[in-house]
C-alpha positions as CSV (number, residue, x, y, z in Angstrom):
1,X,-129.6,38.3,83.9
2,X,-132.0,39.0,86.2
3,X,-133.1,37.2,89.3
4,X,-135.6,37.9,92.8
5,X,-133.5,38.9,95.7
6,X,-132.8,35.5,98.0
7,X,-132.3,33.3,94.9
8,X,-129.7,31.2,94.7
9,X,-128.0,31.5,91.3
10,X,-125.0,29.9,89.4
11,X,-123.0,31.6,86.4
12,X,-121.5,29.0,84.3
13,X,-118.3,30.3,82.1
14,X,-115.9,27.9,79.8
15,X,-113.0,28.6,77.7
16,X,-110.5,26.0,75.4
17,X,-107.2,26.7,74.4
18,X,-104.2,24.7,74.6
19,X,-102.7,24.6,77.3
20,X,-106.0,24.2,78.7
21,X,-107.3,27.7,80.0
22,X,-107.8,28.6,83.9
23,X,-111.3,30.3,84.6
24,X,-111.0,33.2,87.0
25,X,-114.3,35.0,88.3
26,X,-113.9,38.7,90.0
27,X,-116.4,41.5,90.4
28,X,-116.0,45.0,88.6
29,X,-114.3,47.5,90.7
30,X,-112.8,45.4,93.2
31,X,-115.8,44.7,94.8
32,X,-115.7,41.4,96.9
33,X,-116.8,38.4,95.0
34,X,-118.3,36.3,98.0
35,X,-118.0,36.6,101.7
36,X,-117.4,34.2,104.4
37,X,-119.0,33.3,107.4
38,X,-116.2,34.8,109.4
39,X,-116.6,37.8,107.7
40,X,-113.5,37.7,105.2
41,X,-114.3,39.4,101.8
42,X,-112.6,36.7,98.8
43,X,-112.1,38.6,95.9
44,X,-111.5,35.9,93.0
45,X,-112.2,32.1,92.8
46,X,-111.2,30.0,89.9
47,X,-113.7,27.4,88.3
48,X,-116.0,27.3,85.6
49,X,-118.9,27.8,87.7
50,X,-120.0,30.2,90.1
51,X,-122.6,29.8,92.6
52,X,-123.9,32.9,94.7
53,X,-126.1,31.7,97.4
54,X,-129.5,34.1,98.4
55,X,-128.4,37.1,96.2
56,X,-128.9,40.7,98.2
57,X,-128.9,44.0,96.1
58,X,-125.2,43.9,97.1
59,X,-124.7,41.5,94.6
60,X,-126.2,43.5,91.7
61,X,-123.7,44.5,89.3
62,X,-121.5,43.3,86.6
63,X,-119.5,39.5,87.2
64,X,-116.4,39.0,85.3
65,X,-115.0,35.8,83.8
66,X,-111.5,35.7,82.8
67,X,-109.9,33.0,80.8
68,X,-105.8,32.3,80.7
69,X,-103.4,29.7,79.7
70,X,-100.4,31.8,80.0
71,X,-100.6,33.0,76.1
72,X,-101.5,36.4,75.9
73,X,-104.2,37.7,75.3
74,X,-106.4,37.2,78.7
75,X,-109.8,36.7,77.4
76,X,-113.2,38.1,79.5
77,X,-116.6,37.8,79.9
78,X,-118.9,39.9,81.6
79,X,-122.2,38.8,82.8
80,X,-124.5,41.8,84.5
81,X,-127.0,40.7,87.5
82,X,-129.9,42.6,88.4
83,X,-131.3,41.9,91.6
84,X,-135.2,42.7,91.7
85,X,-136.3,43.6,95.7
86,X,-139.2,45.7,96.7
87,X,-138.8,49.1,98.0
88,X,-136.9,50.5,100.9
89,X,-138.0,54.1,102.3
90,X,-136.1,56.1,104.5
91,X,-136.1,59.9,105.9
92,X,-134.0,61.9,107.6
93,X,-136.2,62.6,110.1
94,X,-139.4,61.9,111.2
95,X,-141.2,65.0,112.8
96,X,-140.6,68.5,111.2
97,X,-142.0,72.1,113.1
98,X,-142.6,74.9,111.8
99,X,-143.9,78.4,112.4
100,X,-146.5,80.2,110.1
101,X,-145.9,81.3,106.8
102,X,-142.3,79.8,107.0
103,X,-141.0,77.1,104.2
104,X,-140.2,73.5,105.3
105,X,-138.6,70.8,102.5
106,X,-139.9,67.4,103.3
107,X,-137.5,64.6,101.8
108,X,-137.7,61.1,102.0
109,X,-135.3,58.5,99.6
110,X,-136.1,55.4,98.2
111,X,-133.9,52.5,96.8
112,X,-135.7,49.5,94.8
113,X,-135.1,47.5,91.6
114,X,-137.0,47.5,89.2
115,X,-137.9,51.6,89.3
116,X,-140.2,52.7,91.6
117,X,-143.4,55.2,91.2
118,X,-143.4,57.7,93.6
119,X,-146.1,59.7,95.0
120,X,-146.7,62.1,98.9
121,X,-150.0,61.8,100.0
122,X,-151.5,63.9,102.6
123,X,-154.2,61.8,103.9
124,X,-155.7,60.1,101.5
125,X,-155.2,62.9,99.1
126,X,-152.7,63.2,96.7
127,X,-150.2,65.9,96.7
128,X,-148.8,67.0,93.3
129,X,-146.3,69.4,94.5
130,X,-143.6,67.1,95.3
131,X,-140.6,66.9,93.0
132,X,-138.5,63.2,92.5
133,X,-135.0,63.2,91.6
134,X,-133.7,60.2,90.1
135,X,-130.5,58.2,90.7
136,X,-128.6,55.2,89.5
137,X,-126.1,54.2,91.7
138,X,-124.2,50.9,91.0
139,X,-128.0,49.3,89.0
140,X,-130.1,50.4,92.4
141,X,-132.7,53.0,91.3
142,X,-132.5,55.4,94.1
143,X,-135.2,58.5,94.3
144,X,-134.9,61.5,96.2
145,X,-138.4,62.6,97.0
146,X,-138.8,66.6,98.3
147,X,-142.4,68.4,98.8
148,X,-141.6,72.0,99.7
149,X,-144.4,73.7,101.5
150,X,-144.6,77.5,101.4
151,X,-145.6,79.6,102.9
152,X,-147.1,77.3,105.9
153,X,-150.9,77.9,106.9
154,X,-153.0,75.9,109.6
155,X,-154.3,73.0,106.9
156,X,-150.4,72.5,106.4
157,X,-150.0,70.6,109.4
158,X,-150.3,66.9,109.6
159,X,-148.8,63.7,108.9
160,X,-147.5,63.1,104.8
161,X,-146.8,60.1,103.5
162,X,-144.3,59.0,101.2
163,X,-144.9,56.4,99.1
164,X,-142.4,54.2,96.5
165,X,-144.2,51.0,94.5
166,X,-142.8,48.6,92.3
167,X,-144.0,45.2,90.9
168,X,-142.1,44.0,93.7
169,X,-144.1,45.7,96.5
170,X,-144.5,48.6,98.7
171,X,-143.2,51.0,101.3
172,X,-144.3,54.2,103.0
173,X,-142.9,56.8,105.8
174,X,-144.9,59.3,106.9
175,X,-143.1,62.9,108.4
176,X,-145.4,65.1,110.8
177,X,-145.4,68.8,110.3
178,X,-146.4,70.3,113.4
179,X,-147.0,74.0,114.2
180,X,-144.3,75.3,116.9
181,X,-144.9,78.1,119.1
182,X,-142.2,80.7,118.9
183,X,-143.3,81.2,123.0
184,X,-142.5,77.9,123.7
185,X,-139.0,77.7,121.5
186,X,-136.6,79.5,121.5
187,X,-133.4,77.6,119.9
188,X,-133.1,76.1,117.1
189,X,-131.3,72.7,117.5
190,X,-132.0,69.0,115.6
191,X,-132.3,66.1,118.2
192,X,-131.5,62.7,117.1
193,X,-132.7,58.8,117.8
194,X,-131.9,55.8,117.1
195,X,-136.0,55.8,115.6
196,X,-136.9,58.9,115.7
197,X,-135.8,62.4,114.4
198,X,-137.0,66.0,115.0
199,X,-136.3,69.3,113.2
200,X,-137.2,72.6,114.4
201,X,-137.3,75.3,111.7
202,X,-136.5,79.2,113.1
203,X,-136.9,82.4,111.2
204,X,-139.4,83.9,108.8
């Protein structure tokens, strides 16, 4: 089944049997079923239907529907969701600098359902270098995007996008390369934000 993330959707599951069977929903993995407003995870509910209210990405995965009357066996059903949602882009940091002729990695990840294409742009210009590792990780297609730059000359600098599209939409971050001045630093250290990162890179 597939649905658009913020639906509401219901999973309707029925069993006979005599006695009369009990319907029991759980998620695979002892993942929480449903969460209250309090903030208590519920792990099972019994009923034929199930009704999950504006599905996230969380709630991608596989729904199980178990049917007892006592009288072995227990009988299952599983029912997979995917959860459609457009892109989300992230990096590591933000601003990256470098020295001449050293090598600098930029990496940015992206999570999105369905699969995303996956491009860095420099400008408006597309850069072909960059290499895209894919990953599923419980349905969400995640992609590690890397560009490695090497050796750095003067038209490396500048701001590169990364870019992730699906039929759901789009999203971009963009990481500066900057040139650093081995007069002006002399440690390397990482400072961190809560928005923005930096990363000086020593050596070569």
């Amino acid at each position: 089944m597939v649905v658009q993330e913020g639906q509401n959707v219901t999973l309707i599951c029925t069993a006979t049997g005599l006695p009369t069977p009990t319907v029991t929903w759980r998620r695979e993995r002892d993942v929480p079923l449903l969460q209250t407003a309090n903030g208590t995870d519920i792990y099972s509910i019994d009923g034929t239907n199930l009704t999950l209210w504006q599905v996230t990405r969380e709630s991608m995965g596989a729904y199980l529907c178990i049917a007892s009357n006592g009288i072995p066996p227990t009988v299952s059903k599983r029912i997979l969701i995917a959860v459609n949602f457009a892109p989300t882009v992230w990096t590591r940091y933000d601003t990256i600098y470098a020295g001449f002729g050293q090598k600098v990695t930029l990496e940015c990840i992206s999570e999105a359902h369905p699969t995303t294409v996956n491009l860095w742009l420099k400008g408006k210009e597309f850069v072909q270098s960059g290499t895209y590792e894919s990953v599923t990780l419980d349905n969400v297609f995640r992609i590690v995007m890397r560009l490695t730059i090497r050796p750095v000359v003067s038209k490396d600098f500048g701001d590169y996008h990364c870019v992730a599209k699906n039929s759901m939409g789009e999203s971009e971050r963009i990481i500066t390369v900057r040139h650093k001045s081995k007069k002006s630093i002399h440690h390397t250290h990482e400072l961190e934000g809560k928005d923005n990162h930096l990363i000086l890179i020593e050596g070569g």
